[in-house]
Legacy VTK file of the C-alpha trace (Angstrom):
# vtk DataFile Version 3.0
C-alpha trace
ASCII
DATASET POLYDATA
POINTS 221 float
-27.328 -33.991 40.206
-24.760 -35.090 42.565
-23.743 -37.478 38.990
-23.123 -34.787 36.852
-21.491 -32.659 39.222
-18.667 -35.055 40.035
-18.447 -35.529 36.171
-17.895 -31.968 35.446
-15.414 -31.452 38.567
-13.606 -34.833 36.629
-13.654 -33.038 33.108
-12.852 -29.446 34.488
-9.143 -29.728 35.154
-8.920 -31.454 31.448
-10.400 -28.497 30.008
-8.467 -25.754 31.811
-5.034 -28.320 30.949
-6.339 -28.299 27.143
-6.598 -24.488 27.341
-4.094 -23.744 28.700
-1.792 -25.913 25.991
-3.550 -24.547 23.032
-2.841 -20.767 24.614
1.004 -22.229 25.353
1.158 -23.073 21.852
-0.454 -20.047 20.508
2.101 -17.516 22.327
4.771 -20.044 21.470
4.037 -19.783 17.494
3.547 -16.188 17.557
6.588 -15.576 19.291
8.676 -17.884 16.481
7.109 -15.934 14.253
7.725 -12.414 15.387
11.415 -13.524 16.274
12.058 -14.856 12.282
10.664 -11.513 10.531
12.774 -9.536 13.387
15.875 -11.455 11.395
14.355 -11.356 8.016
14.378 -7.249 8.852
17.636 -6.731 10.212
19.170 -8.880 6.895
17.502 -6.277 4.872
19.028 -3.571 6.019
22.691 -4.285 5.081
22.097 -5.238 1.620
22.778 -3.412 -1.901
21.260 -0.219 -1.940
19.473 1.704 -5.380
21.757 3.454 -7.595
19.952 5.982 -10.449
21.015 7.359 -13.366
19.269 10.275 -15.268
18.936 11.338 -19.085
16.778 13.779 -20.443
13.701 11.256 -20.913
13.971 8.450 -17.975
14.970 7.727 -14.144
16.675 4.446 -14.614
17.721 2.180 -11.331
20.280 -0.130 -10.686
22.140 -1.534 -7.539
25.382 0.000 -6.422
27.074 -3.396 -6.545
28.933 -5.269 -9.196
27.790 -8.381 -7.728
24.251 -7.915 -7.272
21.412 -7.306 -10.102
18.250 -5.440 -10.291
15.355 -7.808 -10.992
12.251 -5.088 -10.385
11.068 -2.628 -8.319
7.833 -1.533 -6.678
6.850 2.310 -5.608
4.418 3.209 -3.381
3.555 6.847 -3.257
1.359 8.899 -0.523
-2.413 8.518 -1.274
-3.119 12.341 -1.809
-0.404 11.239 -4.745
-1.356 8.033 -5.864
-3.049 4.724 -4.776
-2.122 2.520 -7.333
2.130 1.355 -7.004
3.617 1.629 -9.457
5.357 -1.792 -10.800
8.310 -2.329 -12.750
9.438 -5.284 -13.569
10.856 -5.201 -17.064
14.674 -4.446 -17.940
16.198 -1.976 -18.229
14.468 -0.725 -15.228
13.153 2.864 -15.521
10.537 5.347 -15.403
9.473 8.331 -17.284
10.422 11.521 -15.946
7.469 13.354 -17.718
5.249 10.800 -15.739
6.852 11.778 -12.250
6.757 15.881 -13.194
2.939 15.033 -14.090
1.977 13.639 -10.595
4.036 16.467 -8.732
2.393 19.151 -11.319
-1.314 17.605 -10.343
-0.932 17.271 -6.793
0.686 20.997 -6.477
-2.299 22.501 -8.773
-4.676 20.649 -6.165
-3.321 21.328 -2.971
-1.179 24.344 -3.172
-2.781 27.656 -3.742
-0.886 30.132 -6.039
-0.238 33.864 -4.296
-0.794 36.555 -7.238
2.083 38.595 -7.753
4.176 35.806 -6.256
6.797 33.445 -7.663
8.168 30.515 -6.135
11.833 29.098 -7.465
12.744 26.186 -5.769
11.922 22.160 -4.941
9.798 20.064 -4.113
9.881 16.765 -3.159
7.360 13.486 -3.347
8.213 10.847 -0.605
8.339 7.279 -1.678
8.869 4.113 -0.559
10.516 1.522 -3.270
10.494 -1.762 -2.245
12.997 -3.493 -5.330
13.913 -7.787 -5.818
17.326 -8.083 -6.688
19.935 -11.411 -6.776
22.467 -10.380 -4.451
25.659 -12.488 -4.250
23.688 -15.159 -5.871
20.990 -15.137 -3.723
17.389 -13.505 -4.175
16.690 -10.483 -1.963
13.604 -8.470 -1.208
14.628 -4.892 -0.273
13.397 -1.501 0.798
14.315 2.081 0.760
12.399 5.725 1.615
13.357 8.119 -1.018
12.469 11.467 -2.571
11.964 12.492 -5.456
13.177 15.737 -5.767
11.763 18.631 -8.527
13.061 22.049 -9.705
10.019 24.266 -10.335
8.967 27.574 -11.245
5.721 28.826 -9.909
4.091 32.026 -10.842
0.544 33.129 -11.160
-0.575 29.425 -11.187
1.517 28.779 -13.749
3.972 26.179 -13.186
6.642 25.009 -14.436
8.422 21.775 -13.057
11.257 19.417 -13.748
12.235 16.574 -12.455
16.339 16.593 -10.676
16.859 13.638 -8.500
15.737 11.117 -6.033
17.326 11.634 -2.265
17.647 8.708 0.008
16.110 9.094 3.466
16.792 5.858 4.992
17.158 2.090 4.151
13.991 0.316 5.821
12.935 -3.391 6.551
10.540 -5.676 5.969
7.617 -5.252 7.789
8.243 -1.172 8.114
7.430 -1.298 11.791
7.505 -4.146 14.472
3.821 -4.936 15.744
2.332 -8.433 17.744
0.231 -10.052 16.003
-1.711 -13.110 17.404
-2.662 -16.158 15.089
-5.205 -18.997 15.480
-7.131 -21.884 13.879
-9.728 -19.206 12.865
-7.533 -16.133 12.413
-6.458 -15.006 8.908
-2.497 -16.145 7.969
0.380 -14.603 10.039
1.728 -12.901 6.408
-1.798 -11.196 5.467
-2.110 -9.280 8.792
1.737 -8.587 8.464
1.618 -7.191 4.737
-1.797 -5.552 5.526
-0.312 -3.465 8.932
3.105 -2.529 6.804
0.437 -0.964 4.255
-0.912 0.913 6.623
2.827 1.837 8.071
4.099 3.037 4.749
1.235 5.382 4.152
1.275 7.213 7.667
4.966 7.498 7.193
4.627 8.755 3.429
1.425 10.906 4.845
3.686 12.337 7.769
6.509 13.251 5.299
4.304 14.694 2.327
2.283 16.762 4.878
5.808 18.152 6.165
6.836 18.701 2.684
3.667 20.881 1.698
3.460 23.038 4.916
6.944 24.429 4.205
6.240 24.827 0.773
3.552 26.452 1.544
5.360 29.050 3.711
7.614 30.402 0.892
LINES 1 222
221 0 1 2 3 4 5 6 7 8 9 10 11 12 13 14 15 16 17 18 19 20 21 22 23 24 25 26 27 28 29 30 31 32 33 34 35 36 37 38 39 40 41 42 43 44 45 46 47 48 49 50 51 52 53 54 55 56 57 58 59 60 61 62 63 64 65 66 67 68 69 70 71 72 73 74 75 76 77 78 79 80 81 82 83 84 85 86 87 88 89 90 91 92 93 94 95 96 97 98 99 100 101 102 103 104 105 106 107 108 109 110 111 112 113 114 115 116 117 118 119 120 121 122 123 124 125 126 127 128 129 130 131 132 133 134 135 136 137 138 139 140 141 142 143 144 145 146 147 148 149 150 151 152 153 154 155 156 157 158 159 160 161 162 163 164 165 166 167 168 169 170 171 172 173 174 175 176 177 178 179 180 181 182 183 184 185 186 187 188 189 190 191 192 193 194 195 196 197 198 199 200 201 202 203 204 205 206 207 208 209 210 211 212 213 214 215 216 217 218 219 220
């Protein structure tokens, strides 16, 4: 007894010292981390920015620089909207407006109950985030705005009529949307995953928040 007991008061200290290292490491590793997405976020911000252009048919997108170029972009829209992004990634870079007036028109007839004997005139507006790739000064860039995009419509007697005007910008954003700590370890999923997975969740509370805004004061006309 008295054996083992002086081995494991010889091995104890060991332990605790090998511990204590791996937690040293640990906090030292999640710390590098967290401090190289901090500068990855604030180079994001102060970067080309979206420039549109509208025709009667398509929302195209381009970058407000001559010395930059739009390689794709990606738009996530709230839930309630839809769940899929939508990706594009071909050139010229646009979208169809009828596609954009048919996702405002189906989330309206859903979640916004006509008054009889009322007509609305006025907006409406989908929050979006677009995160876009671009070469800027000869270097590729991953970038991120939170936009609107902003409708004309005509509602009356749950008819509706509804065209698309504009997108609005709200704010330039980094990558991940919101700082959070995340710990990593030998058994832990990758540093990146949990990242990508938390800004996920980010965007949609934000795009949730600002929808749910949008459709109460709709709602009050």
């Amino acid at each position: 007894m008295k054996k083992i007991l002086k081995f494991i008061m010889a091995v104890l200290p060991i332990i605790i010292s090998v511990i204590a290292l791996i937690i040293s490491y640990l906090s030292y590793y999640t710390s590098k981390q967290s401090f190289e997405y901090g500068i990855s976020k604030d180079m994001i911000i102060h970067t080309p920015a979206i420039k549109e252009k509208i025709d009667s048919l398509e929302l195209s997108f381009n970058l407000n620089n001559d010395n930059s170029e739009l390689q794709g972009i990606c738009i996530t829209l709230p839930n309630s909207i839809q769940e899929k992004p939508i990706f594009v990634n071909t050139k010229p870079i646009n979208l169809s407006k009828h596609y954009l007036e048919q996702l405002a028109k189906n989330y309206l007839y859903e979640f916004v109950e006509a008054k009889d004997s009322v007509v609305i005139v006025g907006t409406f507006a989908i929050p979006i985030i677009i995160d876009y790739s671009a070469i800027a000064y000869g270097f590729p860039q991953t970038l991120r705005e939170n936009r609107l995009l902003v409708f004309n419509l005509h509602f009356c007697d749950n008819i509706l009529d509804l065209s698309f005007s504009n997108t609005y910008l709200i704010s330039r954003c980094g990558y991940p949307l919101k700082n959070h700590t995340f710990y990593t370890g030998v058994f832990s999923s990758p540093l990146e995953e949990k990242i990508k997975k938390q800004d996920q969740i980010d965007i949609q509370e934000l795009l949730k928040g600002q929808l749910d805004e949008i459709t109460h004061n709709f709602k009050q006309k």
